[in-house]
N, C-alpha and C positions, 0 to 999 in steps of 0.2 A: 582145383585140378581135375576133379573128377568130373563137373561142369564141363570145363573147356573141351578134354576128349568125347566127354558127349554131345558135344555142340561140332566136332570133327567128325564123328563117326555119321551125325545126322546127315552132314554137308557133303558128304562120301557119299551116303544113301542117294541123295537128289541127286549127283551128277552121275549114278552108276551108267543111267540110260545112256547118258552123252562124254562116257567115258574117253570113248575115244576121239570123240571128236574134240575134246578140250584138250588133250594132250596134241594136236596138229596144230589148233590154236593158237596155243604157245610158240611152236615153231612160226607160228605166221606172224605174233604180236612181234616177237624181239627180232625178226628181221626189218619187221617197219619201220623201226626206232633207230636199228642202226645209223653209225653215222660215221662218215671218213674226218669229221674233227674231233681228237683225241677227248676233249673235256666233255662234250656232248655223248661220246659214245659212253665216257667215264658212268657217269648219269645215268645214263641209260640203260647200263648195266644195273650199274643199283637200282634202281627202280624195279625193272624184271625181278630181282633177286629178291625184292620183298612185296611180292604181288599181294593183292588181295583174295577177296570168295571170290573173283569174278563173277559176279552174278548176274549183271548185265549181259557179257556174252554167254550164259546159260541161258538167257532168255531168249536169244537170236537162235540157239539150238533146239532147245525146245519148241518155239513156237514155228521154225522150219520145219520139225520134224510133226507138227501137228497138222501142216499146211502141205506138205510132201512125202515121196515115199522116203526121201534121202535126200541130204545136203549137197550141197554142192560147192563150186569156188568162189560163188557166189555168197554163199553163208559165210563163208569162214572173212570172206573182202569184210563182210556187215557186223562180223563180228571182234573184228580187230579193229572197224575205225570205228565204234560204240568206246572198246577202250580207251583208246586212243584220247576220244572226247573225255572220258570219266575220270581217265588218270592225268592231263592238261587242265582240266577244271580243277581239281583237289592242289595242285601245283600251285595253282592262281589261288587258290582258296587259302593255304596258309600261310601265302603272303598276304593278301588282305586281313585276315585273322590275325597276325604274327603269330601265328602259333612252330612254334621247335620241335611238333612230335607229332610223325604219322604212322598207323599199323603199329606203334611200339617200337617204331625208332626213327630218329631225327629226321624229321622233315630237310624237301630241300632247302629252302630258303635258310636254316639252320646251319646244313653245313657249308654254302656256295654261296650264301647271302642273297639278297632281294633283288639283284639287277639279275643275276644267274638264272633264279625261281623264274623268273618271270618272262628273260628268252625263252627257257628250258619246255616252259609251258606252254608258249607261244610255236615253238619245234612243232610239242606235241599234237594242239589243237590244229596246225595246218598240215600238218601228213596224211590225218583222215581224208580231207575234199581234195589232197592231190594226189594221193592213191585211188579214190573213186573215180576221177576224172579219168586219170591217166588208163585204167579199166574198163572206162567208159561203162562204169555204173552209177550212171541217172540217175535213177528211182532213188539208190540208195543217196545219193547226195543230195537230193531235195527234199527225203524226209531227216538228213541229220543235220543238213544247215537247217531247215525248219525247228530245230530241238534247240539247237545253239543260241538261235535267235531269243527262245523261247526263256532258256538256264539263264542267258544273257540277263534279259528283261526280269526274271523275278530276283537275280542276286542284287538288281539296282531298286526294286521296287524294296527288297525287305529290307536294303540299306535307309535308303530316305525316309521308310515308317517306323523303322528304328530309334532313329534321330527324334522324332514326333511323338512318337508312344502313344499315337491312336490306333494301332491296329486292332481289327475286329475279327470274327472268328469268318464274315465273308473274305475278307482280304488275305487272312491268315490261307484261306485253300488258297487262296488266287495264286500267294506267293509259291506254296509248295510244288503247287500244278507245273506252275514254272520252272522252278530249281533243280526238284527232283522227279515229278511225277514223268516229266517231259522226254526224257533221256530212257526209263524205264520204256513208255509207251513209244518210243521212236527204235527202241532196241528188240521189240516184239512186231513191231511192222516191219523193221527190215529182213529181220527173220524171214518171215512170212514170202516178202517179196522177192527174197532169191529163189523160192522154189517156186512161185505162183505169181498170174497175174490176173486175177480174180481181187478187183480193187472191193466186193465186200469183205473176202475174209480176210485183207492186210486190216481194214478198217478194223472187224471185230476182234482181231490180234491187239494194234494199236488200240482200242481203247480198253481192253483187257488189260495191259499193261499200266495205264494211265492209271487205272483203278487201282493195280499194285501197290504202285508208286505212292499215292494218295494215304495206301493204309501203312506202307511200310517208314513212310517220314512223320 
Protein backbone atom coordinates (compact mmCIF):
# COMPACT_ATOMS: atom_id res chain seq x y z
CA UNK A 1 0.00 0.00 0.00
CA UNK A 2 2.63 2.27 0.92
CA UNK A 3 4.20 1.46 -2.65
CA UNK A 4 1.27 2.18 -4.61
CA UNK A 5 0.71 5.84 -2.94
CA UNK A 6 4.11 6.47 -3.59
CA UNK A 7 4.13 5.45 -7.00
CA UNK A 8 0.60 8.11 -7.10
CA UNK A 9 2.15 10.81 -5.52
CA UNK A 10 5.42 10.36 -8.07
CA UNK A 11 2.73 10.41 -11.13
CA UNK A 12 1.09 13.56 -9.39
CA UNK A 13 4.64 15.15 -9.38
CA UNK A 14 5.23 14.60 -13.24
CA UNK A 15 1.94 15.77 -14.42
CA UNK A 16 2.06 18.93 -11.90
CA UNK A 17 3.51 20.91 -15.00
CA UNK A 18 0.60 19.93 -17.21
CA UNK A 19 -1.80 19.92 -14.72
CA UNK A 20 -3.97 21.66 -16.43
CA UNK A 21 -3.81 20.79 -19.36
CA UNK A 22 -4.69 17.02 -18.53
CA UNK A 23 -7.71 17.99 -16.87
CA UNK A 24 -9.22 19.74 -20.50
CA UNK A 25 -7.89 16.59 -22.01
CA UNK A 26 -10.15 14.60 -20.37
CA UNK A 27 -13.02 16.78 -21.36
CA UNK A 28 -11.85 16.41 -25.05
CA UNK A 29 -11.08 12.28 -24.65
CA UNK A 30 -14.87 11.52 -23.47
CA UNK A 31 -16.35 13.76 -25.93
CA UNK A 32 -14.68 11.76 -28.87
CA UNK A 33 -15.81 8.56 -27.74
CA UNK A 34 -19.29 9.64 -27.31
CA UNK A 35 -21.65 8.00 -29.02
CA UNK A 36 -25.66 8.39 -29.88
CA UNK A 37 -25.94 4.26 -29.73
CA UNK A 38 -26.74 3.38 -26.22
CA UNK A 39 -24.35 0.08 -25.86
CA UNK A 40 -21.23 1.90 -27.48
CA UNK A 41 -21.78 4.94 -25.42
CA UNK A 42 -22.38 2.25 -22.40
CA UNK A 43 -18.63 1.21 -23.08
CA UNK A 44 -17.53 4.16 -23.38
CA UNK A 45 -18.38 5.25 -20.41
CA UNK A 46 -16.55 2.47 -18.72
CA UNK A 47 -13.66 2.71 -20.27
CA UNK A 48 -13.26 6.68 -19.29
CA UNK A 49 -14.26 5.70 -15.83
CA UNK A 50 -11.12 3.40 -15.55
CA UNK A 51 -8.57 5.34 -17.42
CA UNK A 52 -5.15 4.74 -17.12
CA UNK A 53 -1.49 7.10 -16.21
CA UNK A 54 -2.17 8.42 -19.53
CA UNK A 55 1.10 8.75 -20.25
CA UNK A 56 1.08 8.91 -23.80
CA UNK A 57 -0.87 12.14 -23.80
CA UNK A 58 1.62 13.49 -21.12
CA UNK A 59 3.94 13.18 -23.83
CA UNK A 60 2.04 15.25 -26.42
CA UNK A 61 2.05 17.99 -23.53
CA UNK A 62 5.30 17.85 -22.52
CA UNK A 63 7.06 17.78 -25.56
CA UNK A 64 4.57 20.77 -26.98
CA UNK A 65 5.39 22.47 -24.20
CA UNK A 66 9.16 22.10 -24.91
CA UNK A 67 8.60 23.02 -28.66
CA UNK A 68 6.17 26.01 -27.76
CA UNK A 69 5.37 28.72 -25.54
CA UNK A 70 1.71 27.18 -24.96
CA UNK A 71 -0.58 24.41 -26.31
CA UNK A 72 -2.87 24.83 -28.35
CA UNK A 73 -6.23 22.94 -29.97
CA UNK A 74 -4.04 21.54 -31.81
CA UNK A 75 -2.30 19.59 -28.79
CA UNK A 76 -5.09 18.61 -27.10
CA UNK A 77 -6.64 17.06 -31.27
CA UNK A 78 -2.92 15.07 -30.97
CA UNK A 79 -3.55 14.26 -27.72
CA UNK A 80 -6.72 12.55 -27.68
CA UNK A 81 -6.33 10.70 -30.86
CA UNK A 82 -2.76 9.13 -29.33
CA UNK A 83 -5.45 7.87 -26.82
CA UNK A 84 -7.72 7.00 -28.73
CA UNK A 85 -5.13 4.64 -30.68
CA UNK A 86 -3.53 3.28 -27.06
CA UNK A 87 -6.89 2.47 -25.63
CA UNK A 88 -8.34 0.74 -29.41
CA UNK A 89 -5.13 -1.20 -29.43
CA UNK A 90 -5.26 -2.60 -25.59
CA UNK A 91 -9.22 -3.41 -26.62
CA UNK A 92 -7.75 -5.52 -29.72
CA UNK A 93 -5.13 -6.74 -27.35
CA UNK A 94 -7.17 -8.70 -24.87
CA UNK A 95 -9.06 -10.18 -27.35
CA UNK A 96 -6.13 -11.63 -29.02
CA UNK A 97 -4.59 -12.38 -25.65
CA UNK A 98 -8.02 -13.70 -24.09
CA UNK A 99 -7.22 -12.07 -21.30
CA UNK A 100 -10.61 -11.03 -18.55
CA UNK A 101 -8.50 -8.29 -16.80
CA UNK A 102 -7.43 -4.70 -17.51
CA UNK A 103 -6.15 -1.82 -15.08
CA UNK A 104 -7.82 -4.20 -12.29
CA UNK A 105 -10.94 -4.82 -13.73
CA UNK A 106 -12.68 -6.77 -16.37
CA UNK A 107 -11.48 -6.19 -19.63
CA UNK A 108 -13.93 -5.65 -22.50
CA UNK A 109 -14.06 -8.57 -24.22
CA UNK A 110 -14.99 -10.16 -20.62
CA UNK A 111 -17.83 -8.38 -20.02
CA UNK A 112 -19.37 -7.86 -23.83
CA UNK A 113 -17.68 -10.68 -25.26
CA UNK A 114 -15.23 -11.00 -28.47
CA UNK A 115 -17.46 -9.72 -31.35
CA UNK A 116 -18.39 -6.45 -28.96
CA UNK A 117 -14.22 -6.09 -28.01
CA UNK A 118 -13.46 -5.93 -31.31
CA UNK A 119 -16.22 -3.37 -32.97
CA UNK A 120 -15.72 -1.51 -29.75
CA UNK A 121 -11.99 -1.14 -30.73
CA UNK A 122 -12.57 -0.83 -34.11
CA UNK A 123 -14.97 2.59 -32.82
CA UNK A 124 -12.00 3.52 -31.12
CA UNK A 125 -9.17 3.24 -33.55
CA UNK A 126 -11.17 5.00 -36.41
CA UNK A 127 -12.36 8.22 -34.38
CA UNK A 128 -8.59 9.19 -34.26
CA UNK A 129 -8.06 9.76 -38.38
CA UNK A 130 -11.79 11.01 -38.52
CA UNK A 131 -11.40 13.57 -36.10
CA UNK A 132 -7.94 14.59 -37.73
CA UNK A 133 -9.47 14.67 -40.93
CA UNK A 134 -12.39 16.43 -40.24
CA UNK A 135 -9.93 19.34 -38.38
CA UNK A 136 -7.91 19.09 -41.05
CA UNK A 137 -5.03 18.10 -39.03
CA UNK A 138 -2.52 16.55 -41.54
CA UNK A 139 0.59 16.41 -40.15
CA UNK A 140 -1.01 14.93 -37.24
CA UNK A 141 -2.76 12.11 -39.19
CA UNK A 142 0.24 11.13 -41.18
CA UNK A 143 2.35 10.69 -38.23
CA UNK A 144 -0.32 8.53 -36.32
CA UNK A 145 -1.54 6.33 -39.38
CA UNK A 146 2.40 6.03 -39.70
CA UNK A 147 2.48 4.51 -35.97
CA UNK A 148 -0.64 2.37 -36.59
CA UNK A 149 0.87 0.87 -39.50
CA UNK A 150 3.86 0.46 -37.51
CA UNK A 151 1.95 -1.29 -33.89
CA UNK A 152 0.14 -3.15 -36.73
CA UNK A 153 3.19 -4.67 -38.24
CA UNK A 154 5.25 -5.69 -35.01
CA UNK A 155 1.79 -7.25 -33.08
CA UNK A 156 1.96 -9.66 -36.34
CA UNK A 157 5.72 -10.03 -36.54
CA UNK A 158 5.87 -10.98 -32.62
CA UNK A 159 2.90 -13.41 -33.35
CA UNK A 160 4.60 -15.48 -36.17
CA UNK A 161 8.04 -15.58 -34.07
CA UNK A 162 6.21 -16.63 -31.38
CA UNK A 163 4.94 -19.57 -33.05
CA UNK A 164 8.76 -20.34 -34.26
CA UNK A 165 10.77 -19.59 -31.09
CA UNK A 166 13.53 -18.19 -32.93
CA UNK A 167 13.45 -14.81 -31.89
CA UNK A 168 16.81 -13.01 -31.34
CA UNK A 169 17.52 -10.10 -29.34
CA UNK A 170 17.88 -8.06 -33.17
CA UNK A 171 14.28 -8.97 -33.89
CA UNK A 172 13.35 -8.86 -30.30
CA UNK A 173 13.98 -4.58 -30.68
CA UNK A 174 12.53 -4.78 -34.02
CA UNK A 175 9.28 -6.19 -32.50
CA UNK A 176 9.15 -3.46 -29.65
CA UNK A 177 10.20 -0.59 -32.04
CA UNK A 178 6.95 -1.51 -33.56
CA UNK A 179 4.34 -2.38 -30.85
CA UNK A 180 5.29 -0.01 -28.35
CA UNK A 181 8.16 2.25 -29.08
CA UNK A 182 6.09 3.63 -32.12
CA UNK A 183 3.12 5.15 -30.47
CA UNK A 184 5.45 6.64 -27.74
CA UNK A 185 7.62 8.39 -30.53
CA UNK A 186 4.55 9.34 -32.66
CA UNK A 187 2.88 10.82 -29.32
CA UNK A 188 6.02 13.12 -28.81
CA UNK A 189 6.07 14.34 -32.59
CA UNK A 190 2.62 15.23 -32.49
CA UNK A 191 3.24 17.11 -29.53
CA UNK A 192 5.78 18.87 -31.07
CA UNK A 193 3.89 19.55 -34.29
CA UNK A 194 0.98 21.45 -32.99
CA UNK A 195 3.03 24.11 -31.76
CA UNK A 196 5.92 24.14 -34.41
CA UNK A 197 6.71 23.50 -37.90
CA UNK A 198 10.33 23.12 -37.58
CA UNK A 199 10.46 19.47 -39.09
CA UNK A 200 14.03 19.14 -37.05
CA UNK A 201 12.78 19.56 -33.67
CA UNK A 202 9.29 17.24 -34.45
CA UNK A 203 12.09 14.74 -35.51
CA UNK A 204 14.25 15.08 -32.31
CA UNK A 205 10.98 15.08 -30.28
CA UNK A 206 9.89 11.76 -32.25
CA UNK A 207 12.98 10.06 -31.91
CA UNK A 208 13.30 11.07 -28.08
CA UNK A 209 10.36 9.39 -27.70
CA UNK A 210 11.18 6.18 -29.83
CA UNK A 211 14.13 5.99 -27.30
CA UNK A 212 11.50 6.02 -24.40
CA UNK A 213 9.49 3.65 -25.62
CA UNK A 214 12.47 1.22 -26.35
CA UNK A 215 13.52 1.42 -22.56
CA UNK A 216 10.16 1.54 -20.98
CA UNK A 217 8.94 -2.03 -22.79
Amino acid sequence: MLTLLKRKKALKDIKAPIAEEMKQFEVHFKKSISSRVPLLDKISHYIVKRKGKQMRPMFVFFCAKLCGTTVTNSTYEAATFVELMHTGSLVHDDVVDDSNERRGFFSINALWKNKIAVLVGDYLLSRGPYLAMHNKEYKLFTIMTEAMEAIIEGELLQLEKARRLDIDESLYFEVIKGKTASLIAAACACGASSVTKDEAAIEQMRSFGEKIGMAFQ
